[in-house]
N, C-alpha and C positions, 0 to 999 in steps of 0.2 A: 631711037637708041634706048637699048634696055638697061639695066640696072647694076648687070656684067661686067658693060662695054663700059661704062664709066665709071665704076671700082679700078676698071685695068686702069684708065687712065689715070685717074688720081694715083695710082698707084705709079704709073713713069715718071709723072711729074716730081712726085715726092722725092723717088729712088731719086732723080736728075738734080733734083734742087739741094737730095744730102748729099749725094756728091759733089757737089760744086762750090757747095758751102762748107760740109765738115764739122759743121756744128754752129751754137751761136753760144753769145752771153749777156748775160741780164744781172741787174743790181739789184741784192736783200738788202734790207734794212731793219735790224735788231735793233732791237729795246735794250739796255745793257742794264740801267737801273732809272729808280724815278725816285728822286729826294725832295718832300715837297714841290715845288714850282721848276723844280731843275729836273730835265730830264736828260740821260746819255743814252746817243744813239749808235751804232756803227753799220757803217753800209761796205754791205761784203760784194764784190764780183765774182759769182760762179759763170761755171764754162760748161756746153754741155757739149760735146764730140760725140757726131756718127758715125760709127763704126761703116769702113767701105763693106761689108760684106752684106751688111743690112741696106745700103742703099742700089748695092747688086743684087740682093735677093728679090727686093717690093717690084725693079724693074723687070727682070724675071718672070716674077709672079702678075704681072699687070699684063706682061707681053702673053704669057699663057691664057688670063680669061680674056685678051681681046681676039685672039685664036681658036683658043676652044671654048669660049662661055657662050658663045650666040646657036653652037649647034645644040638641036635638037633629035636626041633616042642616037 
């Protein structure tokens, strides 16, 4: 398997996995101030959404170089 053939693939999997999923979320945690020995923190939940276009385009593009990336001339 050359080097092509498994870009396309990473690449279905991805395109499959952001569709399926839509995105994910993860917790920041800011520093807000630090007074002497007290410190204030606050923890933010951001959201990140994949766009469906972008997880139809990688699949697309994965399904092309497992198609045409292995021919040669």
């Amino acid at each position: 398997m050359n080097a092509t053939r498994l870009i396309g693939i990473v690449l279905i999997v991805a395109g499959i996995a952001g569709l399926g999923l839509g995105g994910f979320s993860f917790t920041r945690e800011t520093h807000q101030a630090k007074l002497g020995p007290l410190e204030l923190s606050v923890k933010e939940k951001e959201t990140v959404n994949f766009p469906v276009w972008a997880g139809v385009a990688a699949i697309v593009a994965g399904a092309a170089l497992l198609v045409f990336g292995g021919r040669k001339g």
